[in-house]
N, CA, C and O atoms as a Tripos MOL2 file, in Angstrom:
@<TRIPOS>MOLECULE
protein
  240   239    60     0     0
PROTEIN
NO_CHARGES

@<TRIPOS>ATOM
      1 N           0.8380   -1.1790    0.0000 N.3       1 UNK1
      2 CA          0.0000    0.0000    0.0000 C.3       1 UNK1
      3 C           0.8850    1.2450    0.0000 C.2       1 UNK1
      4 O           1.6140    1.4830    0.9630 O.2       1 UNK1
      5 N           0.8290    2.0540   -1.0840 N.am      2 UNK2
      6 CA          1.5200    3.4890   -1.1710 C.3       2 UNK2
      7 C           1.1180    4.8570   -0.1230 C.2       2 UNK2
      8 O          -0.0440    5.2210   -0.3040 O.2       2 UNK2
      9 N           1.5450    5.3140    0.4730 N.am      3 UNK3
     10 CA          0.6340    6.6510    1.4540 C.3       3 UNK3
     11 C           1.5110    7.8450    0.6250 C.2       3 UNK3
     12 O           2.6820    8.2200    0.6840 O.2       3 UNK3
     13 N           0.0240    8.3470   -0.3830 N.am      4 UNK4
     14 CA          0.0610    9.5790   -1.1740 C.3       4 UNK4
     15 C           0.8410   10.4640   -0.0920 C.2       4 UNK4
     16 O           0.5890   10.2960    1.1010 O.2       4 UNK4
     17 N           1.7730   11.3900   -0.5020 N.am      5 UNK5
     18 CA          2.1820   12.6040   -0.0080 C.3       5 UNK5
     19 C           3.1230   12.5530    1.0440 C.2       5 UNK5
     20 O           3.7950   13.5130    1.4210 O.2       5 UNK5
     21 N           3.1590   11.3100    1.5490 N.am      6 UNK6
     22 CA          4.0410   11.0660    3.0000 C.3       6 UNK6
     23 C           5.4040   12.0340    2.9960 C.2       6 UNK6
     24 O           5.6450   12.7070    3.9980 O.2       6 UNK6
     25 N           6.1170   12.0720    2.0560 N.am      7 UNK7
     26 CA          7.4490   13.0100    2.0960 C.3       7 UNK7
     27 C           6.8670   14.2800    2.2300 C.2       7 UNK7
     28 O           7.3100   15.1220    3.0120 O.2       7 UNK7
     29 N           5.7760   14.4810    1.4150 N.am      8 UNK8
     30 CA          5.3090   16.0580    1.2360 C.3       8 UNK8
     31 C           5.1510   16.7200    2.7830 C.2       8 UNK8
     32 O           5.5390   17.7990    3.2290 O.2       8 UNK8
     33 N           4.4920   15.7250    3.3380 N.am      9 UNK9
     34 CA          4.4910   15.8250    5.2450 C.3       9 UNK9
     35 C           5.2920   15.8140    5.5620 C.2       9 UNK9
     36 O           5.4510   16.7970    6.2850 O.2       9 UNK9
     37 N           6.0560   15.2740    5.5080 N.am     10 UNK10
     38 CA          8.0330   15.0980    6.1240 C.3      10 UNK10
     39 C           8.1240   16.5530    6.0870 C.2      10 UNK10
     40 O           7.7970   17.2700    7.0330 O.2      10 UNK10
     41 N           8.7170   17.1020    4.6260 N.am     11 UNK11
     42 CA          9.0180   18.3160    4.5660 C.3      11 UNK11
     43 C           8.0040   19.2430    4.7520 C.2      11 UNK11
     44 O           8.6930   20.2620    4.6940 O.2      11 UNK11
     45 N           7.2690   19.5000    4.8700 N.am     12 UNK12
     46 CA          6.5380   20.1660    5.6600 C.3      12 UNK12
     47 C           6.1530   20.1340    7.2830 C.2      12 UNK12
     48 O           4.9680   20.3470    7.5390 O.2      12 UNK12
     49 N           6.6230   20.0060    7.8640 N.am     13 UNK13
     50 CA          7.2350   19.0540    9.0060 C.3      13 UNK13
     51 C           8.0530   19.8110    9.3510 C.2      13 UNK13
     52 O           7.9150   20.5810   10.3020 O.2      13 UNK13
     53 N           9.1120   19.7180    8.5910 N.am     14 UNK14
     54 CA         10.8080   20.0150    8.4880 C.3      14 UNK14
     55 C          10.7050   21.5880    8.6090 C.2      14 UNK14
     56 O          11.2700   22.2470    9.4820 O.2      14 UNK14
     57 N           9.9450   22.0650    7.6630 N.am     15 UNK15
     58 CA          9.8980   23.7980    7.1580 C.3      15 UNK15
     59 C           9.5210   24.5500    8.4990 C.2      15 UNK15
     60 O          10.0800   25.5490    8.9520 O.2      15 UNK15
     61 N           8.2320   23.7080    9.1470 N.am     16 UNK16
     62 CA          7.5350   24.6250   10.2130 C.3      16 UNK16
     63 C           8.6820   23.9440   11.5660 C.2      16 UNK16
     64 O           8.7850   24.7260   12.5110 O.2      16 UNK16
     65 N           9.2790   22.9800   11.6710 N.am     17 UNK17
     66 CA         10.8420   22.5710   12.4790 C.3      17 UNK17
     67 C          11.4140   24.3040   12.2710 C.2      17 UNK17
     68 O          11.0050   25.2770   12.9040 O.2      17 UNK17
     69 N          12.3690   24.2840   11.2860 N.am     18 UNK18
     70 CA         13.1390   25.3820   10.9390 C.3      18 UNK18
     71 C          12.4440   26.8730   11.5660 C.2      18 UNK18
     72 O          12.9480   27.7210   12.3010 O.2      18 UNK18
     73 N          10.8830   26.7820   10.8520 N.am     19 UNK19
     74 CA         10.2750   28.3220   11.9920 C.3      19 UNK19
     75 C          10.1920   28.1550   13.0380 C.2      19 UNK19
     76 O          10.5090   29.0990   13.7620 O.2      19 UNK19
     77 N           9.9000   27.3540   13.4380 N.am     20 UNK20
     78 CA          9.9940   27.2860   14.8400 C.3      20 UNK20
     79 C          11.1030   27.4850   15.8660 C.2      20 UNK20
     80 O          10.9810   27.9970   16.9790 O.2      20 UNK20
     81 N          12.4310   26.8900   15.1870 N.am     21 UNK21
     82 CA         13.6540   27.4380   15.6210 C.3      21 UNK21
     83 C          14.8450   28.8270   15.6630 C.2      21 UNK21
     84 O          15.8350   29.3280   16.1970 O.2      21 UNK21
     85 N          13.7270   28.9220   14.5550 N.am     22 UNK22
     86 CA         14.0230   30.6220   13.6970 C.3      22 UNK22
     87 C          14.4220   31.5910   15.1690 C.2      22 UNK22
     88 O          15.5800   31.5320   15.5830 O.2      22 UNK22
     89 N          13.8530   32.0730   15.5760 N.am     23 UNK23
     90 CA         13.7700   33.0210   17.1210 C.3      23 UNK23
     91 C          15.0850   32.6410   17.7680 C.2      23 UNK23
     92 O          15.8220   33.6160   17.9150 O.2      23 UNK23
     93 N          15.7940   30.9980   18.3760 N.am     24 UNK24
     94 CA         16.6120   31.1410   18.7650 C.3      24 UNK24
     95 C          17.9010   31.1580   17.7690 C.2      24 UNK24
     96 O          18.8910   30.8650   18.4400 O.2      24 UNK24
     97 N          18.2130   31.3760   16.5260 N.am     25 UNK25
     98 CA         19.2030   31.5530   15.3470 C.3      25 UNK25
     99 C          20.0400   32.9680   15.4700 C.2      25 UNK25
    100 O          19.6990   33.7390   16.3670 O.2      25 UNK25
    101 N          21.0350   33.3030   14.6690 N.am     26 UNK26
    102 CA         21.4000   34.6210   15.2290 C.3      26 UNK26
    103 C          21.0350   35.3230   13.8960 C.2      26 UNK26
    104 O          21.4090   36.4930   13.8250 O.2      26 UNK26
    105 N          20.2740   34.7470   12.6680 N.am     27 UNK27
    106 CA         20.3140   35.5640   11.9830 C.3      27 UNK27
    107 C          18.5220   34.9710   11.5350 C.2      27 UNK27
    108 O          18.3450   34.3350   10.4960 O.2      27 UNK27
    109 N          17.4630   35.2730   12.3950 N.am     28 UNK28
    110 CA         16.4870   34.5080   12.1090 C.3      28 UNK28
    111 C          15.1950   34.8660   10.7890 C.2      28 UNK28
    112 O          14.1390   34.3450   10.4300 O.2      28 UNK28
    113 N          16.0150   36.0360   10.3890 N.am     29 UNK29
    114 CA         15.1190   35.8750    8.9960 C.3      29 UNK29
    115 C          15.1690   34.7320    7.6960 C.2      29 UNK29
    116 O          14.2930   34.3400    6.9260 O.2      29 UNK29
    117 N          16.8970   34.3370    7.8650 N.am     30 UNK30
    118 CA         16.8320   33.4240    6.9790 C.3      30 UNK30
    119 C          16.5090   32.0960    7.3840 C.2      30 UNK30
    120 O          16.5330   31.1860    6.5550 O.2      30 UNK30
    121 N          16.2480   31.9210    8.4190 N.am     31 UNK31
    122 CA         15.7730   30.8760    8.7670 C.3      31 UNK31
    123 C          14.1190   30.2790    8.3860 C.2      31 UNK31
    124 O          13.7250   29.1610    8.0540 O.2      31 UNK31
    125 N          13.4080   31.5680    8.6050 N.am     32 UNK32
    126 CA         12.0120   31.9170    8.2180 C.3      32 UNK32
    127 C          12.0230   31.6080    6.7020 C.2      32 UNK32
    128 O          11.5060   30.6050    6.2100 O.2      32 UNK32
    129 N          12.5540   32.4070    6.1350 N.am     33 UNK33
    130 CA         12.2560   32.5410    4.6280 C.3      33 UNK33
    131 C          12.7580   30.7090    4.2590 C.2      33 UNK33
    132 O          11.9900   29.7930    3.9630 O.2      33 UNK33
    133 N          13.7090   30.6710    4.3540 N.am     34 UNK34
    134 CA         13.8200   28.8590    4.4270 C.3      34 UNK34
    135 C          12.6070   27.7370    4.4410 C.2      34 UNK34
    136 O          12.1570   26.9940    3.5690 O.2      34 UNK34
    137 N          12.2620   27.9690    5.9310 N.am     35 UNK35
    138 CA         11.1460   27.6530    6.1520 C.3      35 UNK35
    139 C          10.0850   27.3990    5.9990 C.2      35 UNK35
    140 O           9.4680   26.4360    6.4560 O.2      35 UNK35
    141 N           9.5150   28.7030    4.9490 N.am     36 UNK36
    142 CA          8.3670   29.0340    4.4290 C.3      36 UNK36
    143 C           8.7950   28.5190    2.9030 C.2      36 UNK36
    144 O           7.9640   27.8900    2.2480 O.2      36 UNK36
    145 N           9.9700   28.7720    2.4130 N.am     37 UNK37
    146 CA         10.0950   28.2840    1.2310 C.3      37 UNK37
    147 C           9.7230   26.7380    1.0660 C.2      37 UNK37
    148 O           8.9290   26.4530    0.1690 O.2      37 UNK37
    149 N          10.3900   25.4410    2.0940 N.am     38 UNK38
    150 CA         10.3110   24.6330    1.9290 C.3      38 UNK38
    151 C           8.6770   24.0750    2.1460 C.2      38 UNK38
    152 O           8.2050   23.1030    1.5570 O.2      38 UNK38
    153 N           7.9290   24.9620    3.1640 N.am     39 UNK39
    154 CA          6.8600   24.4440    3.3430 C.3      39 UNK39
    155 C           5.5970   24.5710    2.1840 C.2      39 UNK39
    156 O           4.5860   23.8700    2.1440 O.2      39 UNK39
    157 N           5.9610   25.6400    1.2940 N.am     40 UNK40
    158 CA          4.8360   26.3350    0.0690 C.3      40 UNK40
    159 C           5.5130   25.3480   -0.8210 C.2      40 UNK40
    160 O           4.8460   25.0690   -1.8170 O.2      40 UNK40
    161 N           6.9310   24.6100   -0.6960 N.am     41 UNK41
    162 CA          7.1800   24.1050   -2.1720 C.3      41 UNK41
    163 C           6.5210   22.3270   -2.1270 C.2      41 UNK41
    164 O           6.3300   21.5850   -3.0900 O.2      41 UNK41
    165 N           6.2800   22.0320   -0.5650 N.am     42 UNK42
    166 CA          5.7710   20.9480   -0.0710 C.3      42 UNK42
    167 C           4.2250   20.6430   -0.5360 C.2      42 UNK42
    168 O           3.5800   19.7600   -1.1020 O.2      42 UNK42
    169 N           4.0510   21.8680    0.0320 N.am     43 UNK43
    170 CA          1.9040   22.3360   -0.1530 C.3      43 UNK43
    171 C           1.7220   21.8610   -1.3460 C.2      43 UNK43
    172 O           0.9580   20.9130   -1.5260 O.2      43 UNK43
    173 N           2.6390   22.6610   -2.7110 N.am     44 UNK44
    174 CA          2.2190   22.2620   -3.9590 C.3      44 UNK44
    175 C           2.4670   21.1780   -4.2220 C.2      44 UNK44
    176 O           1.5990   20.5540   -4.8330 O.2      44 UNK44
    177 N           3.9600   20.3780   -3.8210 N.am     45 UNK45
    178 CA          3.7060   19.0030   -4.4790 C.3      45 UNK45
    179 C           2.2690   18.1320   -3.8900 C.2      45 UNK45
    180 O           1.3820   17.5980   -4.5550 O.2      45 UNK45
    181 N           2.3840   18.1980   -2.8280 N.am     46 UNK46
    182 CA          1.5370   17.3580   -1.8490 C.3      46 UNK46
    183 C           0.0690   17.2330   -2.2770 C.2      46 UNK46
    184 O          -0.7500   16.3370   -2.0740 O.2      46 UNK46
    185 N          -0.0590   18.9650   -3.2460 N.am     47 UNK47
    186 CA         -1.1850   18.7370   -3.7200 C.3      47 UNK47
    187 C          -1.4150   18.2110   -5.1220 C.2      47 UNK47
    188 O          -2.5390   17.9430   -5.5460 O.2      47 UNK47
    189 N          -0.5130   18.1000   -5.6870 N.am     48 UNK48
    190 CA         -0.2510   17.4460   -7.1890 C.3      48 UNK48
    191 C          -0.4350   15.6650   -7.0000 C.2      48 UNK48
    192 O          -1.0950   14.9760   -7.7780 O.2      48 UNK48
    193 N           0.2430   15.1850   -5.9020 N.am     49 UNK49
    194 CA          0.2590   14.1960   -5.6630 C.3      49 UNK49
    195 C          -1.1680   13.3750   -5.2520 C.2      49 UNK49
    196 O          -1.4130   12.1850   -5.4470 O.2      49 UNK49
    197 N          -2.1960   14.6050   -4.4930 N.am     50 UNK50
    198 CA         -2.9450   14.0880   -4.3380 C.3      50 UNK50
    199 C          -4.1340   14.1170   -5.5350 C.2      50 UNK50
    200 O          -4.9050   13.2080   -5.8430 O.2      50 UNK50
    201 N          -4.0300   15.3230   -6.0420 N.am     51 UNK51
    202 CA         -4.8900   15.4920   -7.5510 C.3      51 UNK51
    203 C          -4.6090   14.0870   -8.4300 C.2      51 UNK51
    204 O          -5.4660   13.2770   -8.7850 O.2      51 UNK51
    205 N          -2.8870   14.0200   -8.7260 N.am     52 UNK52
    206 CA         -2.9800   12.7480   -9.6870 C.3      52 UNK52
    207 C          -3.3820   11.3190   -9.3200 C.2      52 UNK52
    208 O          -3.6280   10.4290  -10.1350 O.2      52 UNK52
    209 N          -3.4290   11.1840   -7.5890 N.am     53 UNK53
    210 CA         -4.3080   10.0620   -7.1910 C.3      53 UNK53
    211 C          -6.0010    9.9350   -7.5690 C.2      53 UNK53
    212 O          -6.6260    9.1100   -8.2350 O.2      53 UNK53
    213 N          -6.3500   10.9760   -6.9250 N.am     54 UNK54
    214 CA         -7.6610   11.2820   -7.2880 C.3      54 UNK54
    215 C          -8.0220   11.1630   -9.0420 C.2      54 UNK54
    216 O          -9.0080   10.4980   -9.3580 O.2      54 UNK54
    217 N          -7.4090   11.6530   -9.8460 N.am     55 UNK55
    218 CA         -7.5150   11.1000  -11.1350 C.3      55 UNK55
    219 C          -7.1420    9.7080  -11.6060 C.2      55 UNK55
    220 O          -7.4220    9.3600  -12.7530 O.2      55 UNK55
    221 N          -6.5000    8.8730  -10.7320 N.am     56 UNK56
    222 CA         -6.3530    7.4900  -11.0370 C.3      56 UNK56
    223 C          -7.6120    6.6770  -10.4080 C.2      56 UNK56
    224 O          -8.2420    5.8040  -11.0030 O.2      56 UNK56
    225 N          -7.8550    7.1440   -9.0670 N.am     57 UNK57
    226 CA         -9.0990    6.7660   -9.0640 C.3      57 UNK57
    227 C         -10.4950    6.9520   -9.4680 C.2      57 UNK57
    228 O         -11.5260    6.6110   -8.8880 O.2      57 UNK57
    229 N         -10.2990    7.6340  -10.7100 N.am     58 UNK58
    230 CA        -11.4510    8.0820  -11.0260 C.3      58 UNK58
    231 C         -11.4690    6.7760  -12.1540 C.2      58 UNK58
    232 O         -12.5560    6.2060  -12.2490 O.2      58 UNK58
    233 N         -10.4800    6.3260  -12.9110 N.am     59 UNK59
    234 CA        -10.4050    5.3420  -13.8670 C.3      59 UNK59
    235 C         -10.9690    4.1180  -13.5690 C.2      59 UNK59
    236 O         -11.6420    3.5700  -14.4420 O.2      59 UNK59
    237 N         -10.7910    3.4980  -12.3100 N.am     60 UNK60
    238 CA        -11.6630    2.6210  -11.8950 C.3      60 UNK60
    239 C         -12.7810    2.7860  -11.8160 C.2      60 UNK60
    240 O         -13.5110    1.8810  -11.4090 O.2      60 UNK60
@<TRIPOS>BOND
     1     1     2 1
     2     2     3 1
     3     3     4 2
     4     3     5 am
     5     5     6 1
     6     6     7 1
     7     7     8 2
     8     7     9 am
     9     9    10 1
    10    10    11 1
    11    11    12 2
    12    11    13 am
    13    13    14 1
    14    14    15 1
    15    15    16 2
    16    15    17 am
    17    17    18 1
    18    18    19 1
    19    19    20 2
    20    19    21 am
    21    21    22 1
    22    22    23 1
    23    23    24 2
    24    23    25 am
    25    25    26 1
    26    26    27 1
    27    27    28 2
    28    27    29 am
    29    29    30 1
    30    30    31 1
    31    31    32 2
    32    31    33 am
    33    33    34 1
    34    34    35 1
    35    35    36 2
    36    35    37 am
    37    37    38 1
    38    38    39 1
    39    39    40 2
    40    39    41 am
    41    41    42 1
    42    42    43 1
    43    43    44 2
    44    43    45 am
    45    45    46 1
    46    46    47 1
    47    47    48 2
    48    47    49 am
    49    49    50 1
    50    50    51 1
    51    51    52 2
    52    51    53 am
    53    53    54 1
    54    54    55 1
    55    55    56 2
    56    55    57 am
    57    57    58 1
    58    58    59 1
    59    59    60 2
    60    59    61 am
    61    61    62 1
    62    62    63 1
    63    63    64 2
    64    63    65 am
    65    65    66 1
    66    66    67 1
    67    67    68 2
    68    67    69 am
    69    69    70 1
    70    70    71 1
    71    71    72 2
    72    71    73 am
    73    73    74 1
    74    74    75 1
    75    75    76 2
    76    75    77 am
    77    77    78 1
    78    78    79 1
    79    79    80 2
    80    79    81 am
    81    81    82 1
    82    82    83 1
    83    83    84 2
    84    83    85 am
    85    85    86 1
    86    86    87 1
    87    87    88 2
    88    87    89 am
    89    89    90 1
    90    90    91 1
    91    91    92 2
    92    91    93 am
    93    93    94 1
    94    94    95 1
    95    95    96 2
    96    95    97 am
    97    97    98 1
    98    98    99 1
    99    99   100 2
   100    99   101 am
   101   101   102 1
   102   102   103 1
   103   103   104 2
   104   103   105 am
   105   105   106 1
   106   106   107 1
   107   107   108 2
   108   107   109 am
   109   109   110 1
   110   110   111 1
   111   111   112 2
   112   111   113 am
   113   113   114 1
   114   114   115 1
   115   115   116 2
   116   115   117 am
   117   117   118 1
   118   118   119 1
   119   119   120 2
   120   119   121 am
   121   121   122 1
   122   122   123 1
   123   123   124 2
   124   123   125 am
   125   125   126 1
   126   126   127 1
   127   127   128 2
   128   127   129 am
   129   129   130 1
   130   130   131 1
   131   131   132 2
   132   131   133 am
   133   133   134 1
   134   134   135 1
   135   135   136 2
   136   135   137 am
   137   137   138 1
   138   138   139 1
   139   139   140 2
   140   139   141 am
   141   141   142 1
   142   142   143 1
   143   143   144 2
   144   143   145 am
   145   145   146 1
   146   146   147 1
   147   147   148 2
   148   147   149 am
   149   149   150 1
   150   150   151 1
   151   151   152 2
   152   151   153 am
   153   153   154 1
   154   154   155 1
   155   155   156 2
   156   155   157 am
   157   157   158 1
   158   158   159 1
   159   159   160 2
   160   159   161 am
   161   161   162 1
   162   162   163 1
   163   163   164 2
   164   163   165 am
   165   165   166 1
   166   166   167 1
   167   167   168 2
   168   167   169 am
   169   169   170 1
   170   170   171 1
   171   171   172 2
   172   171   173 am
   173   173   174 1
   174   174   175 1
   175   175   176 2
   176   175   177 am
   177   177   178 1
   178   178   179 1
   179   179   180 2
   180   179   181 am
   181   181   182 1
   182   182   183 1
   183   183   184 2
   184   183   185 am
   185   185   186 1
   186   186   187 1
   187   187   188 2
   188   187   189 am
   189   189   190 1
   190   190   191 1
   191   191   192 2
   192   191   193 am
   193   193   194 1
   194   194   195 1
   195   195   196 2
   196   195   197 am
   197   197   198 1
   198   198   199 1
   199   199   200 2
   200   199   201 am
   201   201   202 1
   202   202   203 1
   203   203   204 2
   204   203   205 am
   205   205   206 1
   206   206   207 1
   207   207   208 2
   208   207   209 am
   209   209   210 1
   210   210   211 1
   211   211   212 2
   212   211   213 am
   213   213   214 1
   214   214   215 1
   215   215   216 2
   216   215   217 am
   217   217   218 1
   218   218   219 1
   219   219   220 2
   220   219   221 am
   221   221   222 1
   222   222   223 1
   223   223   224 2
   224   223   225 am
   225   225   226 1
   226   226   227 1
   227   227   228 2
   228   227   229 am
   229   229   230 1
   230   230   231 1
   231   231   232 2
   232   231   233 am
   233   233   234 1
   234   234   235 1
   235   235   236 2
   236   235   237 am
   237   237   238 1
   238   238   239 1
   239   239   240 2
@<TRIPOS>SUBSTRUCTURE
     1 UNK1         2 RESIDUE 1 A UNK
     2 UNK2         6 RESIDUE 1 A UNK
     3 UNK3        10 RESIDUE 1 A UNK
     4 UNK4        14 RESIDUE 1 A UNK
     5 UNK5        18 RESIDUE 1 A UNK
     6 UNK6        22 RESIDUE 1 A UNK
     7 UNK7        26 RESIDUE 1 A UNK
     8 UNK8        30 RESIDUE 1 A UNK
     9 UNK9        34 RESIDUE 1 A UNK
    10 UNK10       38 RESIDUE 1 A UNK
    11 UNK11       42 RESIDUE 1 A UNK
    12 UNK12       46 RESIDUE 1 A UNK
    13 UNK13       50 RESIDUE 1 A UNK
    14 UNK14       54 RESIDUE 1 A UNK
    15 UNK15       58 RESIDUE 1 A UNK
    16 UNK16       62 RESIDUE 1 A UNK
    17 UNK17       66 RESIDUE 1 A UNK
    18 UNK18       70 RESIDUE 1 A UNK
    19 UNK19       74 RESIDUE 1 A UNK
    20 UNK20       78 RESIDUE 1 A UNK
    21 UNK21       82 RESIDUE 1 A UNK
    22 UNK22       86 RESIDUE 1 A UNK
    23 UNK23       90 RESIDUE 1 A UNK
    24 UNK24       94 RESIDUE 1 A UNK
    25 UNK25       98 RESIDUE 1 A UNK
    26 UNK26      102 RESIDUE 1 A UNK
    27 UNK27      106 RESIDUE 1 A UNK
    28 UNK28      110 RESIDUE 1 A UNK
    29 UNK29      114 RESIDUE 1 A UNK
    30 UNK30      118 RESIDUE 1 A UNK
    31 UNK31      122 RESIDUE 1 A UNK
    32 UNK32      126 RESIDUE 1 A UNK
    33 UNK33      130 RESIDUE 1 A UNK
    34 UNK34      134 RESIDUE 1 A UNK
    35 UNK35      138 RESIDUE 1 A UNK
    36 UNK36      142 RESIDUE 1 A UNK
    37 UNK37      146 RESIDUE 1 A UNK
    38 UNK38      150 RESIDUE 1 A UNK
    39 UNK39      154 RESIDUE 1 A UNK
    40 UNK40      158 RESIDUE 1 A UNK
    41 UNK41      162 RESIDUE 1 A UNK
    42 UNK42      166 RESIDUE 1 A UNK
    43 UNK43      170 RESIDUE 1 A UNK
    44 UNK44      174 RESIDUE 1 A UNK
    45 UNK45      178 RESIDUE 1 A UNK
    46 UNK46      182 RESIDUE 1 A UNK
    47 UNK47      186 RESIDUE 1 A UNK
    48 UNK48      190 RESIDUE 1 A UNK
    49 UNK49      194 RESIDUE 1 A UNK
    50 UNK50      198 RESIDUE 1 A UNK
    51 UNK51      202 RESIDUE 1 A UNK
    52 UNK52      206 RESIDUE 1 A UNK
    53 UNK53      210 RESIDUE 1 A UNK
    54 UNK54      214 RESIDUE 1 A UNK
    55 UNK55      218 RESIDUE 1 A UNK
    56 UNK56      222 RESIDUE 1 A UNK
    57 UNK57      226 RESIDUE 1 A UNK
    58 UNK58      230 RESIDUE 1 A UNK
    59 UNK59      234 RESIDUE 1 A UNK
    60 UNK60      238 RESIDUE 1 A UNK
C-alpha cells in the first residue's frame, strides 16, 4: 500500500521545524524565509500528488 504525499508531510514538518527554531538563530530571517520556502514548495507538491491520485481513481 503506497501513502500519497508522505514526504510532502516530512518536509513540511521540516519547514515549520526550521520556523519554529528561527527566534533562537542569530540571523532569524533566513531561517524563516527557508522555512516558508520549503513548506509552500511541499503544499504544492503534496497537492499534485494528491490530484494525480484522485484522477487514477477516477479510472476505476
Amino acid at each position: 500500500m503506497e501513502k500519497k504525499g508522505s514526504w510532502q508531510l516530512f518536509f513540511i514538518t521540516l519547514g515549520l521545524l526550521f520556523i519554529m527554531i528561527s527566534p533562537q538563530a542569530e540571523n532569524p530571517g533566513v531561517m524563516i524565509t527557508g522555512g516558508l520556502a520549503i513548506v509552500i514548495i511541499s503544499v504544492i507538491q503534496w497537492r499534485k500528488a494528491v490530484k494525480k491520485d484522485k484522477e487514477n481513481h477516477k479510472k476505476w
